[in-house]
N, C-alpha and C positions, 0 to 999 in steps of 0.2 A: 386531569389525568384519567380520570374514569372513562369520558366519553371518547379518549386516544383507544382504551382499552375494550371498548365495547366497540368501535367502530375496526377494530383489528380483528376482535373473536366472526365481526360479522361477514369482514371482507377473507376470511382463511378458507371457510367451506370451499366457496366459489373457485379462490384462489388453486387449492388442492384436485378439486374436481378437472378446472381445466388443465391440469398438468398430467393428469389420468384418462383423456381423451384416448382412445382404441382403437386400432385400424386392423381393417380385414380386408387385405389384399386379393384381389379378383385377379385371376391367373388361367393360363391356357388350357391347364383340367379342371377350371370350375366353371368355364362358361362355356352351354353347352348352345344355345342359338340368342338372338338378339334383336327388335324390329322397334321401330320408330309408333309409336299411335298418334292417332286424331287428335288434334291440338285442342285441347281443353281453356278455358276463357285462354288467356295469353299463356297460357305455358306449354311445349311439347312435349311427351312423354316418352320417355323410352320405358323399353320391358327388357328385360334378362333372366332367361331360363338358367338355373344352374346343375350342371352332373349328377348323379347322382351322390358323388363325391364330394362334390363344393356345397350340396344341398345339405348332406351327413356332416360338416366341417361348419357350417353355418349355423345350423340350429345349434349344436355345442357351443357355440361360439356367443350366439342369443340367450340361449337358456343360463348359462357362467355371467352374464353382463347385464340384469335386469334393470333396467332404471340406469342404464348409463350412457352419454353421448359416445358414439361409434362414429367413423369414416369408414366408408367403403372404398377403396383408392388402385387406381391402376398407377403400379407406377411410381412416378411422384403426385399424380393428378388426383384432386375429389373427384370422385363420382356421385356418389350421395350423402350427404351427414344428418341423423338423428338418432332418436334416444330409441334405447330398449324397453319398448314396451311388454316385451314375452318373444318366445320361443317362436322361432321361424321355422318351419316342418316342409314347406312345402319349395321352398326353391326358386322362386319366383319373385323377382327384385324390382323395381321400376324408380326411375327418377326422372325430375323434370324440369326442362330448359328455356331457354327466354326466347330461342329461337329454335326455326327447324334445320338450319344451317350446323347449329353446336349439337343438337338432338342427333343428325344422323351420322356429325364424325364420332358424336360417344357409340349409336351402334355398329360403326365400322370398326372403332378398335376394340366393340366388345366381341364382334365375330370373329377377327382375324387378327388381329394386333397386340395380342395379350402379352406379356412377358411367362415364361416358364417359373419366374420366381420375382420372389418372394410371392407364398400363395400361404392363404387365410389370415389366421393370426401367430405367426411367427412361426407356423408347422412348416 
């Protein structure tokens, strides 16, 4: 019984945590330009400049969530998922792709394709 017990307290953190995963939706006033980079060993990169708005909406958004897994998500779609390591101040987002094919359809609908809503975290 005890190692039923000890193997439940161990599996709950984890369990709790991903049920608390965050998303912050990228929207047609947070993304202010968008461009594909040099493909790094095998991965593509894209870049995303955010508004001044989406930058303001972001860093609150960072600074409220430290140490926690976040999705950036158009949409229904990931964009990018990881942890909050601190305060994002500057606006400037990039993730990266297996190809340059998926790389430049995410900078096509980061430039033009955005939805008007849902934008940030639930504002």
């Amino acid at each position: 019984m005890m190692k039923w017990v000890a193997t439940l307290l161990l599996v709950t953190p984890g369990a709790v945590l991903a049920e608390t995963e965050l998303d912050f939706h990228l929207c047609s006033a947070y993304v202010q330009q968008s461009a594909v980079g040099t493909q790094i060993e095998n991965e593509w990169p894209v870049h995303a400049k955010l508004t001044e708005v989406g930058a303001a909406s972001f860093e609150r958004f960072t600074e409220a969530n430290i140490g926690r897994m976040s999705r950036l998500v158009v949409g229904d779609q990931e964009f990018l998922r990881a942890t909050i390591l601190g305060p994002m101040s500057n606006g400037d987002l990039h993730g990266a792709f297996s190809s340059q094919e998926v790389a430049t359809a995410w900078q096509r609908t980061l430039t033009g394709k955005l939805p008007a809503a849902p934008c940030g975290a639930g504002d």
